[in-house]
N, C-alpha and C positions, 0 to 999 in steps of 0.2 A: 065669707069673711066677716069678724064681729072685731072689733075697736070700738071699748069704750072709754067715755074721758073720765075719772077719778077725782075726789076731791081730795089736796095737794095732800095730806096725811095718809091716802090710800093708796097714793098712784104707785108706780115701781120704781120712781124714788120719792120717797115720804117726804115730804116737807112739816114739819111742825115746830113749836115749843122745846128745846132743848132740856134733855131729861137729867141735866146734870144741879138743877136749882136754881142756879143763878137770879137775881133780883130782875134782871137786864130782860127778861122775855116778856116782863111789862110790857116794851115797846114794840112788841107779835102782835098781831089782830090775824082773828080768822074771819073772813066773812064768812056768815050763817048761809047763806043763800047759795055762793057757789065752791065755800070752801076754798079758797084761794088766800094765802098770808100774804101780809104788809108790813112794812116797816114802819111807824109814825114818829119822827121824831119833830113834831113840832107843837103849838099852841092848842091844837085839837087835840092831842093826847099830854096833857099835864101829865107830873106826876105829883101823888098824894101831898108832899111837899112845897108843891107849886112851879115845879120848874116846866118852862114851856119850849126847850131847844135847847141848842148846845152853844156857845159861848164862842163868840169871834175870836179871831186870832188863838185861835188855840186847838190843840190836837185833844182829840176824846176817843177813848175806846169802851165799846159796850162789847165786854166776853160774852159766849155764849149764849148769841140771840134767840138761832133756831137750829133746828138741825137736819141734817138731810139723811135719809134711811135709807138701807140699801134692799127693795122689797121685790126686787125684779129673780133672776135666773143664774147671775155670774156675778164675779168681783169687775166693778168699776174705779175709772177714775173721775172723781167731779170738781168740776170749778165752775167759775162765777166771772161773769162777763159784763160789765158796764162801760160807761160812756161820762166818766164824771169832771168836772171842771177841775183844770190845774191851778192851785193855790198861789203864793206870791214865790214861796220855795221850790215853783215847777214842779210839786207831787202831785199826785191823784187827791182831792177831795174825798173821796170815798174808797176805801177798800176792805173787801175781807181777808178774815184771815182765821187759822185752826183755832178752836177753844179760846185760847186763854194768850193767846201768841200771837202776838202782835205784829212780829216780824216775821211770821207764817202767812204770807198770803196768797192766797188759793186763787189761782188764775191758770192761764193755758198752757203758759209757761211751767208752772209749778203747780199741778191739778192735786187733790187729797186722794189717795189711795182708802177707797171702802167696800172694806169683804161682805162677800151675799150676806145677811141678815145683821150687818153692824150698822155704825150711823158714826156723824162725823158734825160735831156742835160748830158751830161758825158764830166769829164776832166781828163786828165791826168799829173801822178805826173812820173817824171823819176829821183833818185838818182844813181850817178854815181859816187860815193867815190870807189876808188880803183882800178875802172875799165878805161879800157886804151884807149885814143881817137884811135877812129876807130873802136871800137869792137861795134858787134851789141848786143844789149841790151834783146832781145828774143830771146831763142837755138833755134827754129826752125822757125822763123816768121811769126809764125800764131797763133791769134788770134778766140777763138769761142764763139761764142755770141749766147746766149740760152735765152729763157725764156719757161717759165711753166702754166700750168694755177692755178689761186689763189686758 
């Protein structure tokens, strides 16, 4: 038997930089070393402008962050799985969701439908009513990215 591990852009489902432009993949890091993306949306990743986070009490959407590729053998379904604090409005703090569609969000419930060799952009929504600058927005900061086969 051979299983190797893949850096996130290689594996059999791609993780990278979404191919559609968008300004918003600023906030993608890859690391050099094991190939693995992250999301930065805080003080360590300003942007050229100066902004260092997202703005309390208030909802934010970055379209089109990354995107996930479908590099494997069949059509999948994929979704995204977190752990994030409930706001003052009892919503998720963090969710994703398709491109550009805010009210698309891609979870277990509602997975993204992606054919062998397509890809599927993901943006994320962060509302922050209630919750207090500094506080991190995911109880445990991770993130699991699953798909299935169709």
């Amino acid at each position: 038997m051979n299983i190797q591990v893949a850096e996130d852009a290689n594996a059999y489902l791609g993780l990278s930089e979404c191919s559609l432009g968008d300004p918003n993949v600023e906030y993608l890091s890859v690391d050099e070393n094991t190939g693995v993306i992250s999301i930065d949306l805080s003080p360590s990743n300003p942007t050229d402008a100066g902004g260092e986070g997202v703005n309390a009490e208030a909802t934010t959407l970055f379209d089109n962050v990354f995107q996930a590729v479908n590099q494997g053998t069949q059509d999948i379904d994929f979704w995204i799985e977190i752990d994030p604090m409930e706001n003052d409005a009892k919503e998720p703090s963090v969710e994703f969701y398709r491109n550009s569609c805010s009210s698309c969000i891609i979870d277990e419930t509602d997975p993204a439908p992606i054919k062998l060799g397509e890809s599927q952009c993901v943006g994320m929504k962060v509302a922050t009513e209630g919750i207090s600058p500094g506080t991190s927005l995911i109880e445990d900061e991770t993130i699991l990215i699953h798909a299935e086969e169709r």
